[in-house]
N, C-alpha and C positions, 0 to 999 in steps of 0.2 A: 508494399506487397505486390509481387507479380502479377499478373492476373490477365488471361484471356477469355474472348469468352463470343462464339461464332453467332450467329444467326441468320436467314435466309433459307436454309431448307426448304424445301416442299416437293410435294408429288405433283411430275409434271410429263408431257407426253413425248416422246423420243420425235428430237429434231428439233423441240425448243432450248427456253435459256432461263439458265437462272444465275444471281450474283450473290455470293455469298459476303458475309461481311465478317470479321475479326478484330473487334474491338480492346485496345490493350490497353494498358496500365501498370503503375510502377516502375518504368521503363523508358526511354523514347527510343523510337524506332531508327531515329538515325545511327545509334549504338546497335541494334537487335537485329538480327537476323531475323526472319520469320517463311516459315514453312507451310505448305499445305499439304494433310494427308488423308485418306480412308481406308475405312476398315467397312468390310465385311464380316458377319459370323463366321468365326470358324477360320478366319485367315488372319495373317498378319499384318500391319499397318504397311500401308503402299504410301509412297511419298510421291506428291502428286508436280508440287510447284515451288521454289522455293526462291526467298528475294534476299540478298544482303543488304547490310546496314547502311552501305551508300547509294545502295538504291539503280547501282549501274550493273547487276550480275542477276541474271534470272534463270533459272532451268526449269524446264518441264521434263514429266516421263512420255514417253514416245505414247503412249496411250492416248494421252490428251491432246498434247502435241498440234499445236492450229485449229484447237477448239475454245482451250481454258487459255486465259490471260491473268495473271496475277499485276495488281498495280496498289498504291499505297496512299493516301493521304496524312499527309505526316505529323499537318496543325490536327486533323480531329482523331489523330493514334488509330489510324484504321486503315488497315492490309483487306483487299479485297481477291475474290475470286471468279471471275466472268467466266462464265461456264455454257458454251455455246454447242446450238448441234448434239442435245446430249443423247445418250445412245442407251441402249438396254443392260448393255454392262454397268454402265455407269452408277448405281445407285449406292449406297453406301452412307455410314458416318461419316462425317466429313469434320477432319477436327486443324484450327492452328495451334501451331508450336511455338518456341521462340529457344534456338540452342546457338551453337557456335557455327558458324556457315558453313565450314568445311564436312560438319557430321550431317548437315540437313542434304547438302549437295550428295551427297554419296546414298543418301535414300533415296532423293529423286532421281542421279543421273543411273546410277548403278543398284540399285533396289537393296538397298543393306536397311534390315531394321535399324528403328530410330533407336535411339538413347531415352534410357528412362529418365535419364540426369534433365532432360529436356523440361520447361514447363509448357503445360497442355491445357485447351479448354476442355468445355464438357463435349462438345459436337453438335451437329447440326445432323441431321439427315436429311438425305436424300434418296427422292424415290421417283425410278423411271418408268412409266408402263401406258401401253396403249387400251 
């Protein structure tokens, strides 16, 4: 069974850091794609970071862009998210994916919603405030 599943979250003050973790299963990652995205109420899922299955193709959204680092440990199935400098905008769900690369890449490079076909954790939140 597939199965992702984030943790890390927390409320933290603008201009620190925090590391998100996405833990998977069913799966191995050198096969998988995995994605980072959030959501806001009221808005659509923004695709944040996203890694392929060989581990040599990474895209960020311009938003993040030389703040967040996405990297992967592949013996403990675990996609990470470094999340650096974080700003007031930034707060959000924060959920991984795991779909076909070319549909993840086109969330994050060019902002097309994700694919329901995707499998999804539950999310993490994130919260920014001074």
């Amino acid at each position: 069974q597939v199965q992702l599943v984030e943790s890390g979250g927390d409320s933290v003050q603008p201009g620190q850091s925090l590391r998100l973790s996405c833990v998977t299963s069913g799966f191995t990652l050198e096969d998988s794609a995995i994605g980072w995205f959030r959501q806001i109420p009221g808005k659509e899922r923004e695709g944040v970071s996203c890694i392929n299955g060989g581990g040599n193709l990474i895209y960020y959204a311009d938003s993040v862009k030389g703040r967040f680092t996405i990297s992967r440990d592949v013996g403990a199935n675990t996609v990470y998210l470094q999340m650096d400098s974080l700003k007031p905008e930034d707060p959000a769900v924060y959920y991984c994916a795991t779909d076909l690369f070319p549909f993840l890449q086109a969330s994050v490079v060019a902002g097309i919603p994700p694919r329901d076909a995707g499998t999804w954790g539950q999310g993490t939140q994130v919260t920014v405030s001074s």
